[in-house]
C-alpha positions in Angstrom: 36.2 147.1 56.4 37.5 148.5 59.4 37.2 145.9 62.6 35.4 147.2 65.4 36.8 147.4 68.9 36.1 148.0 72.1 39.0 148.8 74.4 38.8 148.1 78.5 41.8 149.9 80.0 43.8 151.2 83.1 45.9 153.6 81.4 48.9 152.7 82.7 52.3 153.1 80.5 51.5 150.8 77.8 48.1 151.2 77.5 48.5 154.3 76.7 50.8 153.1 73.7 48.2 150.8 72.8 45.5 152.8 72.8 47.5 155.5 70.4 48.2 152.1 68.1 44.6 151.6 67.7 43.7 155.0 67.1 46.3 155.6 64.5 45.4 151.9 62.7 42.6 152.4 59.2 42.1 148.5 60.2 40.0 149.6 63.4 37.4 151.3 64.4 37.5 151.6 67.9 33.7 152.5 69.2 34.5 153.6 72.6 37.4 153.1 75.9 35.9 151.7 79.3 38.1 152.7 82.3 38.7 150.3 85.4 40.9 151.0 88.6 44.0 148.8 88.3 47.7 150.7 87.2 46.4 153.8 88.9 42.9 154.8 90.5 39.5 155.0 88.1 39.8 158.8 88.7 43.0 158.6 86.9 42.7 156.3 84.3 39.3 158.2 83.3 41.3 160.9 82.6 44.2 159.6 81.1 42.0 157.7 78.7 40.3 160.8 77.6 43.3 162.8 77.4 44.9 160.2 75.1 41.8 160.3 72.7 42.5 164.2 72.4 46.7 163.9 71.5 45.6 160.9 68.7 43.1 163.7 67.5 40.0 161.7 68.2 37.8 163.4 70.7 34.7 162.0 69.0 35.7 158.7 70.4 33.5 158.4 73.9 35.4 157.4 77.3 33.2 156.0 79.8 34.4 155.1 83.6 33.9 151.7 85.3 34.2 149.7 88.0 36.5 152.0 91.0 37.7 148.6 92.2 37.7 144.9 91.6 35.5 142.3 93.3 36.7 141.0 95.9 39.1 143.9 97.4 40.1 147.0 97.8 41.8 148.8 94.7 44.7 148.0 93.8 48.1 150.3 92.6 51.3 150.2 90.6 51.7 154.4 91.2 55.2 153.0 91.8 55.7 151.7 88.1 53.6 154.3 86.1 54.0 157.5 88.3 51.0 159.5 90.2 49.6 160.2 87.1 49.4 156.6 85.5 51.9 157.8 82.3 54.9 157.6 83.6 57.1 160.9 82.3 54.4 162.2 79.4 52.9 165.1 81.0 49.3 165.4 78.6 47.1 168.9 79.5 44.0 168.3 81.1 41.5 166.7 78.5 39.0 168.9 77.6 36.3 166.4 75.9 34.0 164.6 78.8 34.1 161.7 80.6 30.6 160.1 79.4 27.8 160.1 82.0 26.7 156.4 81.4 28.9 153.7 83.5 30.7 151.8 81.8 29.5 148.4 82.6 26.1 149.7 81.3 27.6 150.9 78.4 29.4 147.7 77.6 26.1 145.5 78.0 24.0 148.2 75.7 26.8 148.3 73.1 27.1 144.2 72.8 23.4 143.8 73.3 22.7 145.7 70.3 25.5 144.1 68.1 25.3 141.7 65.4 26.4 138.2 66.4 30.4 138.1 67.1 30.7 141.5 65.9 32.7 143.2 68.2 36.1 142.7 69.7 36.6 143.5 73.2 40.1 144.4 74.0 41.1 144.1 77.6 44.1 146.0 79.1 43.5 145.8 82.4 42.1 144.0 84.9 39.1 142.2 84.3 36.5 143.5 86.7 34.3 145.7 83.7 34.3 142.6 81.3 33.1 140.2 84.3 30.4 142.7 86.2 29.0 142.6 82.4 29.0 138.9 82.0 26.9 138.4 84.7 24.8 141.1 85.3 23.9 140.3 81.0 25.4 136.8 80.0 23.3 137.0 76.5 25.9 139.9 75.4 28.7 136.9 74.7 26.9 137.0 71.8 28.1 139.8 70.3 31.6 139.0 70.8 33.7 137.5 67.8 37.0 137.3 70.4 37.8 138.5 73.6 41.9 139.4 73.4 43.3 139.2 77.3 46.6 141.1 78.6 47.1 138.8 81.7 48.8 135.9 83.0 51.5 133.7 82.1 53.7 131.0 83.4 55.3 133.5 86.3 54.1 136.7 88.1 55.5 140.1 88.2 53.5 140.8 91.1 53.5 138.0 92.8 56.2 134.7 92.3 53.0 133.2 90.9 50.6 136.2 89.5 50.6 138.9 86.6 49.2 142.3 87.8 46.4 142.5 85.5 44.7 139.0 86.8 46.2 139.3 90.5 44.1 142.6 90.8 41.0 140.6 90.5 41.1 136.9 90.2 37.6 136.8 90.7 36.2 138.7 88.0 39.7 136.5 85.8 38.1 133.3 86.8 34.6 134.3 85.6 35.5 135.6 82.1 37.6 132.5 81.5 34.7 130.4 82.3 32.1 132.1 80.5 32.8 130.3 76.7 33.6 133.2 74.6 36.5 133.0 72.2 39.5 134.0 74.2 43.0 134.6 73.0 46.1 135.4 76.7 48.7 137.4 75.7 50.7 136.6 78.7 54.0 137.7 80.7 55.8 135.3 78.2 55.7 137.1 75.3 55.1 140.8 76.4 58.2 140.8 78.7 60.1 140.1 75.2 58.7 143.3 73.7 60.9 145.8 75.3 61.4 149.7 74.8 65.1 149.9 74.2 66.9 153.0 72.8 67.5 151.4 69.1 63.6 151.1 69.0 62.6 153.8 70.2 64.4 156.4 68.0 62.4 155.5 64.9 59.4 156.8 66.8 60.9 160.1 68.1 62.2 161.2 64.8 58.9 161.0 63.6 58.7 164.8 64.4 55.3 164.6 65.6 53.3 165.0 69.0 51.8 161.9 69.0 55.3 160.0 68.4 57.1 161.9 71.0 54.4 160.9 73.4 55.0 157.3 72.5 59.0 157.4 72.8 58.1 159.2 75.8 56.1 156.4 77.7 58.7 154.1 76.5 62.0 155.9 77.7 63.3 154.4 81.0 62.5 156.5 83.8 66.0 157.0 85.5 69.4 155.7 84.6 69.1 152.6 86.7 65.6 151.9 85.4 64.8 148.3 82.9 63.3 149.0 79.3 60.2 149.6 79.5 57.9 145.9 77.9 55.3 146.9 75.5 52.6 144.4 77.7 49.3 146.1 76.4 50.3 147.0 72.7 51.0 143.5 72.2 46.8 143.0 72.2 46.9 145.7 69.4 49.3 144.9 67.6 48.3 140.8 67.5 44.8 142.2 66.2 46.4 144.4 63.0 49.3 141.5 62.4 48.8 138.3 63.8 51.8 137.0 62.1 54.2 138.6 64.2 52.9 136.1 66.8 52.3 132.2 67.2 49.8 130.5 69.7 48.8 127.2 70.6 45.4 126.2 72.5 45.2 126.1 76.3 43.1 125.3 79.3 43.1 128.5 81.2 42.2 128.6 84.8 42.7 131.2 87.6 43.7 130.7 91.3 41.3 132.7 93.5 42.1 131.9 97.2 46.0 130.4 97.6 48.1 132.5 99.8 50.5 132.1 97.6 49.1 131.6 94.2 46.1 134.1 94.1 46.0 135.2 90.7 48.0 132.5 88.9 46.9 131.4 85.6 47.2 128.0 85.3 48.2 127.4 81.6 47.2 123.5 80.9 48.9 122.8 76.6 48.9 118.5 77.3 45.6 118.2 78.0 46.6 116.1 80.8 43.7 117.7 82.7 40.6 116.1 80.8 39.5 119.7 80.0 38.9 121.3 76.8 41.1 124.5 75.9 39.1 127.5 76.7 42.0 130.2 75.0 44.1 130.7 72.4 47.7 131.3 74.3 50.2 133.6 72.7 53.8 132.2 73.1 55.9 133.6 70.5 56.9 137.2 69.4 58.6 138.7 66.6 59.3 142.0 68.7 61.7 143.6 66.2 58.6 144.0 63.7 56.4 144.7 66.6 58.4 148.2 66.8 58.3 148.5 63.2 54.7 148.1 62.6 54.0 150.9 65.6 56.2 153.2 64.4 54.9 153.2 60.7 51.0 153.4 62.2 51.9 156.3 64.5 53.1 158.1 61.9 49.9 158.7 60.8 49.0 160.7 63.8 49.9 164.0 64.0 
């Protein structure tokens, strides 16, 4: 039976290679896409996210928009990274299939309220603002979540010396979700900066001869000569829920800096114990990235 999902995004580069990895996987059933502001504004990443449902052939799959910027500040951007459009170099046509009228965050507390206990996985690519307004304005919906899988973090920043994007966009709304006792696995900077877009990987999914695999060797291709690979940060989340193995974790005390000048955002990762504190998270810390590429390739070649 097909595990259900729920996917919180900011499409963003790799999320929209993770999204088209969950759509084209038989071993989810992904019930709906929440949109925050974070690689690009909520306008954007509405769109994107409902233009990415329509290339994987999956209109029937609702989008809903969220929160237009995090708690405690103003929006953030990384235009600069992804491009005005949030996609880098994919240019998609204007999606024709709504935006749902329902906010997000509503949709998200209706969704979980009405679950069966743990029965849903929430799937967050972005950062964390949805999943925490949620939390508190409904904390009875933990119940109806079997694991909450986190993009975010790490022992360094890429945003900061100290803070990875996702959780330095909102460190407030970081610091309530990994406080609030639901069964969290990080997939940190650690291992998604291992998971990189280089040309021998990427060939297997353009010769796929299909829309949908062009699209994905498009958001992966280097944007200009002098440009890194590209690191698959969000479809790490997916991929860890259709093969685990590819990965190894160990248990963690997870906490987030809120206020530092210089550390807002970090996630301080605690594996000794040292602190008295129970681990709160699984942490990702190993990648086999080689069969990470293989295992996309093969399920987007499902998509047309």
């Amino acid at each position: 039976m097909p595990r259900p999902i729920i996917i919180d995004t900011d499409p963003g580069i790799d999320d929209a290679v993770a999204i088209l990895l969950a759509l084209a996987a038989p071993e989810l059933d992904v019930r709906g896409l929440v949109a925050v502001a974070g690689n690009v504004a909520l306008a954007t990443t509405q769109r994107n996210a409902c233009a990415l449902v329509e290339l994987a052939g999956r209109p029937d799959i609702p989008v809903f928009g969220g929160c237009p910027r995090p708690l405690g500040g103003a929006a953030p951007d990384a235009a600069h990274v992804h491009g005005d459009a949030g996609i880098g170099g994919l240019v998609l046509p204007p999606p024709t299939a709504p935006l749902q009228r329902q906010h997000g965050v509503h949709w998200l507390i209706e969704t979980l309220r009405a679950a069966p206990p743990a029965g849903l996985t929430l799937c967050a690519l972005g950062p964390l603002t949805n999943i925490a307004v949620a939390l508190v304005m409904a904390p009875e919906i933990a119940a109806g979540i079997g694991e909450l899988v986190i993009m975010g973090g790490g022992t360094r920043g890429n945003i900061t010396p100290a803070a990875e994007f996702n959780i330095h966009c909102d460190p407030q709304a970081a610091a309530i979700v990994f406080e609030c006792g639901l069964p969290i696995t990080l997939v940190p900077l650690d291992v998604t900066e291992a998971v990189l877009g280089t040309p021998e990987r990427i060939a297997p999914l353009a010769a796929l001869g299909t829309r949908c695999g062009a699209a994905v060797a498009a958001l992966l291709a280097p944007r200009g000569r002098d440009r890194p690979p590209v690191p698959m940060h969000d479809a790490c989340v997916i991929a860890y829920l259709l093969a685990p193995e590819l990965f190894h974790a160990s248990e963690a005390r997870v906490a987030v800096e809120t206020r530092g000048a210089l550390t807002a955002g970090m996630t301080v990762i605690e594996r000794s114990g040292r602190g008295g504190r129970p681990a709160n998270a699984r942490v990702l810390d190993r990648v086999d990235a080689d069969g990470l590429f293989r295992l996309l390739a093969a399920q987007v070649a499902s998509l047309s």
